[in-house]
N, C-alpha and C positions, 0 to 999 in steps of 0.2 A: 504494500500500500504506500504512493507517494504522498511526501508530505504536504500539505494545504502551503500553498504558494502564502498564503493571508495569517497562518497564525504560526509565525514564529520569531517571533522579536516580541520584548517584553516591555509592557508599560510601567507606568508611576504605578498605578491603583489596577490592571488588569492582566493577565498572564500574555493576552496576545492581542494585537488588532481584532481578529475575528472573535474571540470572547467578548471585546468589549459592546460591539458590534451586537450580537446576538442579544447582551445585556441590553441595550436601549431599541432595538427593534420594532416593541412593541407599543411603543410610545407616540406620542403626534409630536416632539417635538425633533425642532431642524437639527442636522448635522454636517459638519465639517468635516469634509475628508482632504486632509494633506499629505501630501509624496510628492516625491521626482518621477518626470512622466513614465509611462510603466510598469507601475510599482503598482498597480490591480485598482485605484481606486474604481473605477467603474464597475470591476468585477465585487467588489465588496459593498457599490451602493446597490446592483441587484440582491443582493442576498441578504443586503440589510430588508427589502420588499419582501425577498423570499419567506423569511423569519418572521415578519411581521404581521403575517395573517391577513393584510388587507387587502379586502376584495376587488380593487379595481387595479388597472393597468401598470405596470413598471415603465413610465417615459425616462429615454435619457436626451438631452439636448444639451449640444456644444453653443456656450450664451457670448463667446468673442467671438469678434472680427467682424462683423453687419451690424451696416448701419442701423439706428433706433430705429427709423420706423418700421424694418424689414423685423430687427430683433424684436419690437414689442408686438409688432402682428400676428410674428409665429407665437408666442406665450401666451396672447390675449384671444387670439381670432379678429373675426370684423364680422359685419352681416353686412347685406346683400345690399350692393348703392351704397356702402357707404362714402366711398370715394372712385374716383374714377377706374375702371378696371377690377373692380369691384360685381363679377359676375352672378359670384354666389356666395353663399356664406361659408366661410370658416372656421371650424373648432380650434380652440387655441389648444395649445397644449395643459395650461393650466387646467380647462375643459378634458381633457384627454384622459387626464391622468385622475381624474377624481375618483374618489376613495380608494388611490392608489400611491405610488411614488413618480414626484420629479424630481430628477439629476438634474441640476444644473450645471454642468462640466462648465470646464476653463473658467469658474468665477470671480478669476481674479483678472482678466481680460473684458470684463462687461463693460461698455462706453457708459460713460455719465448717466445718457438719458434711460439707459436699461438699467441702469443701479435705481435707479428714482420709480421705475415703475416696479420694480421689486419691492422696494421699500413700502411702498404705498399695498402691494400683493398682503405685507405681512401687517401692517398697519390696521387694513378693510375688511380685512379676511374676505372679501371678495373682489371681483371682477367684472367691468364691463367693455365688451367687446366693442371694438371700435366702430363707431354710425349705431350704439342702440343703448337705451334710456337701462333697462334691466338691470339689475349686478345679480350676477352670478356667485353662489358661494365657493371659496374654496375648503373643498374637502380632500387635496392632496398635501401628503405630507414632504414635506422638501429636503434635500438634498442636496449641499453645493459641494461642488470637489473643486482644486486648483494645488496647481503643483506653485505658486505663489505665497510670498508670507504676507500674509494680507495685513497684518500688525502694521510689517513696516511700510504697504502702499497706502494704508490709514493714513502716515505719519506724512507718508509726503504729498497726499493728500491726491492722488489715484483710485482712492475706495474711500468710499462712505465708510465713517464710522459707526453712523449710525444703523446703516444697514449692517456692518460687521456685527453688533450689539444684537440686531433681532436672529443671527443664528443661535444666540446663545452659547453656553459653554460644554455643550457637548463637540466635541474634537476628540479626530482619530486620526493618529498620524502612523502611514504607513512607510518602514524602514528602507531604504534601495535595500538593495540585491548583495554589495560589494557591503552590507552590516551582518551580512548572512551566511559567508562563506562557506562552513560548513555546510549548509543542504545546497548548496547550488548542483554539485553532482547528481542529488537524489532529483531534485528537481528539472534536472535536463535528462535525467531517466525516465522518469513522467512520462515529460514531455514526449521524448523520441517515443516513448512504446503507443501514445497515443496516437501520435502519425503515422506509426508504422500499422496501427491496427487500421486506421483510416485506407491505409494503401494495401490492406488484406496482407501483411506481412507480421503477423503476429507473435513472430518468432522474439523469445527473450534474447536481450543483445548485453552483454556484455560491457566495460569500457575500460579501454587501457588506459597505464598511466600516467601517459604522457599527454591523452586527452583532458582528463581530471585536472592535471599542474595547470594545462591550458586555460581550463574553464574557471579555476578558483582564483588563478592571479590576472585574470582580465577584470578590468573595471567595471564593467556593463553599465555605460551610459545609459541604454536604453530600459535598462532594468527585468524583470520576468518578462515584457513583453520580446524584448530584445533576445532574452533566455532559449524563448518558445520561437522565434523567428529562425534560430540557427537550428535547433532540433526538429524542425518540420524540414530543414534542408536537406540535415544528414539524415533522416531518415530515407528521404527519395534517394541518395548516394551511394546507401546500406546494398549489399548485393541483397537479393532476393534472399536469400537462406541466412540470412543475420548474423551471427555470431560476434566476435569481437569488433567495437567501434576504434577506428585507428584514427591519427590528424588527417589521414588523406581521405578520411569517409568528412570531414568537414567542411561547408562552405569558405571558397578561397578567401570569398570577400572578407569575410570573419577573421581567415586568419591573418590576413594584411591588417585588419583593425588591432586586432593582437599582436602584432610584431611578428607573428610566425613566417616560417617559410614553407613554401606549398611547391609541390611534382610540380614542376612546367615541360618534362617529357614524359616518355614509357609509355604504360599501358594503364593506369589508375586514373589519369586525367581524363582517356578517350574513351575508357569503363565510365567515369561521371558521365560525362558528356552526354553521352549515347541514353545512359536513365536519365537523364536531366528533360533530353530531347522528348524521348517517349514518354515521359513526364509527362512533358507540355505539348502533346500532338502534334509535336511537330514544328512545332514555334519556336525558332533557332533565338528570338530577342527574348522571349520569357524565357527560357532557357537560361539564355546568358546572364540574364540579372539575378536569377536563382544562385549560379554559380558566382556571381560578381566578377567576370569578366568582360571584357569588350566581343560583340559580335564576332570581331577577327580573328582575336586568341580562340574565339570559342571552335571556330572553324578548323584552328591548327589541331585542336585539341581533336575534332575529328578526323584529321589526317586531311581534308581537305583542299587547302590551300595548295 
């Protein structure tokens, strides 16, 4: 059994992320999920839904980068006329989600005018779609995540305080990967057996340990998701019959990012290649970004050129 990507780093007052997690699930009040991107927070505001028994929808929505009125449109809705272009009416998500959960991703990225209509969300406890007299209640319970320290965009005055104030003080901060070293192994066993059951190759794989040194002294910027990006790789590189995972069953790209050094002859390169290809139907460009090579190398690698 692999270890839960979510519960293994230890809080102030909780044994793990995912206990604490579990512990307020069942509540209406907001939560703060902090990490560096990758680090599961989405996968842990589902399951904060999951756990909570409530019967309506799991929405997640990324709230940076559009403009207000594109941003408060998707949250609020509109109905029908209310502005030009305006053909039919809209459910917001706020709507969407009721008596269920909304993520708010990226909430540390919200422009002004979407921090003000949030504020006024938790304020009214309702909502009125844009062009109609009505308000709407809210009966979803919210959720912001942001790999942001929103303490300090408060300070320099990028975030509402105020609205930092109405998530209250439930906060869950979830650890990178490179605080975890220990399971990163277990966790890219996981990972690889799930892809490789995904690609009907269910065979238990093994992992040498020169692979292990590789995976525990790399950073992982990108964190579990970055983990599970290179384990769906090496799983399609794996020969069919599994057994021991070596650096050459690994995406090159990867290990350029890791300082390693990768086959650039023989017959291991043009073995990837060839599954990489069949992989991808045939698609020499998907292919080659799998492997993180250029189209050309990917070609040598075929004996092609």
């Amino acid at each position: 059994m692999t270890a839960d990507p979510l519960s293994t780093h230890d809080l102030s007052t909780f044994e793990t992320p995912a206990s604490a997690a579990r512990l307020y699930a069942r509540s209406d009040e907001p939560i703060l999920l902090l990490g560096e991107r990758g680090t599961g927070k989405s996968t842990l505001a589902r399951r904060i839904h999951d756990w909570s028994g409530r019967s309506g929808r799991f929405v997640a929505h990324a709230v940076g980068g559009a403009a207000d009125d594109i941003a408060i449109d998707a949250l609020l809705g509109h109905g029908k006329g209310s502005f030009t272009g305006a053909a039919s009416d809209r459910t917001g998500l706020v709507a969407t989600a009721a008596d269920g959960t909304l993520l708010l991703d990226e909430l540390g990225a919200a422009s002004p005018g979407l921090q003000v209509a949030l504020l006024a969300l938790f304020d009214r406890g309702a909502v009125r779609r844009i062009g109609e007299d009505a308000p709407l209640a809210v009966s979803a319970r919210l959720i912001g995540a942001t790999n942001a320290d929103l303490d300090a965009e408060a300070r320099a005055g990028r975030f509402r305080p105020d609205l930092l104030d109405r998530f209250g003080e439930i906060r869950i901060t979830l650890p990178p990967l490179r605080a975890r070293r220990s399971q990163i192994g277990e966790l890219f066993r996981g990972f690889l057996q799930a892809a490789s059951g995904r690609l009907g190759r269910r065979t238990v794989v093994s992992i040498d340990d020169d692979v292990h040194r590789l995976l525990t002294s790399y950073w992982w910027p990108g964190n579990i998701r970055e983990l599970e990006h290179v384990a769906n790789a090496a799983a399609i590189l794996l020969p069919h019959g599994g057994g021991t995972l070596g650096v050459n069953s690994l995406p090159e790209r990867f290990l350029r990012r890791a300082g390693a050094s990768a086959p650039t002859d023989g017959p291991l390169p043009a073995q990837q290649a060839r599954s990489l290809l069949d992989h991808a139907g045939g698609n020499v460009s998907r292919a080659a970004r799998t492997m993180g090579v250029s189209r050309t190398t990917f070609y040598k690698y075929l004996g092609r050129d």
